[in-house]
C-alpha positions in Angstrom: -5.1 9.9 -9.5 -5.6 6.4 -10.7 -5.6 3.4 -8.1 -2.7 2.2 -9.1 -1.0 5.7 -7.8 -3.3 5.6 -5.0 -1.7 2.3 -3.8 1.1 3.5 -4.1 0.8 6.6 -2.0 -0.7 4.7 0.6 1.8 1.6 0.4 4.7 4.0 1.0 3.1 6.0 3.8 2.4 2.7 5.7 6.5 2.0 5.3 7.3 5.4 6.5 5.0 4.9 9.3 6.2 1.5 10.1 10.3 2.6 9.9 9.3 5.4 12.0 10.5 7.9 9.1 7.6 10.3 9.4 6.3 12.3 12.2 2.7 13.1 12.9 1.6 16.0 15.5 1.5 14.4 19.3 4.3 12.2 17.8 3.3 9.6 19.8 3.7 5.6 18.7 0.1 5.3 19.6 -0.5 7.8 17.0 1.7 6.6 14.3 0.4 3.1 14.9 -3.1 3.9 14.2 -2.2 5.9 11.3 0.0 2.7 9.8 -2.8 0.9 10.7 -5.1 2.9 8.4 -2.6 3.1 5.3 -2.6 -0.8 5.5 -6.4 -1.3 5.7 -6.8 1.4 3.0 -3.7 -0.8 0.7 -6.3 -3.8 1.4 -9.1 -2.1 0.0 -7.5 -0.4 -2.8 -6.2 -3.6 -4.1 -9.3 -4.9 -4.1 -11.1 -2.3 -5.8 -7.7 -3.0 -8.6 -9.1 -6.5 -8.7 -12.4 -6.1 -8.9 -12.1 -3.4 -12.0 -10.0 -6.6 -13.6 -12.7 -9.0 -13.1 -9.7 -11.1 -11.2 -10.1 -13.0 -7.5 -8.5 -10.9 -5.0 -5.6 -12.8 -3.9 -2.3 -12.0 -2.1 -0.6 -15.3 -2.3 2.5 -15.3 -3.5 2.7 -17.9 -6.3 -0.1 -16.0 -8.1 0.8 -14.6 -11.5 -1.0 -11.5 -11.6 -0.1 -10.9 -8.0 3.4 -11.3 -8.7 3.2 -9.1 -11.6 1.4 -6.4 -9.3 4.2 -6.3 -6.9 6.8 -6.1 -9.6 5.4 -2.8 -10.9 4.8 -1.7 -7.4 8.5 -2.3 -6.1 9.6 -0.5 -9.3 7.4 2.7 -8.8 7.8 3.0 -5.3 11.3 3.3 -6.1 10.9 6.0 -8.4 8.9 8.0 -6.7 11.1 7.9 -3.6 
């Protein structure tokens, strides 16, 4: 799995966590809060690592090219792999 996919995987498990569209064992908000709450820290980091193989500044502001770009193809494939 590439860490591109990886993003990904983790990116749409933080939605579903967030929308309340998955359930987790005690199915408790606590629960699925800490869980979201882990997807979004491990998003953080995995885009980093993504910027750091590029030799680019981490950035998420949204006038950035390349972080334009990145969003772009992540809206697209989160789509097809819904």
């Amino acid at each position: 799995m590439t860490l591109f996919d990886e993003y990904i995987r983790f990116r749409m498990l933080s939605d579903k966590y967030l929308l309340n569209n998955i359930s987790v064992p005690l199915n408790s908000e606590y629960e699925k809060g800490l869980r979201w709450k882990m997807c979004v820290k491990r998003v953080m980091e995995i885009h980093r690592e993504i910027c750091e193989k590029l030799d680019i500044e981490y950035t998420s502001d949204d006038t950035d090219e390349f972080y334009i770009a990145f969003q772009k193809e992540v809206r697209k494939q989160t789509k097809l792999k819904d």
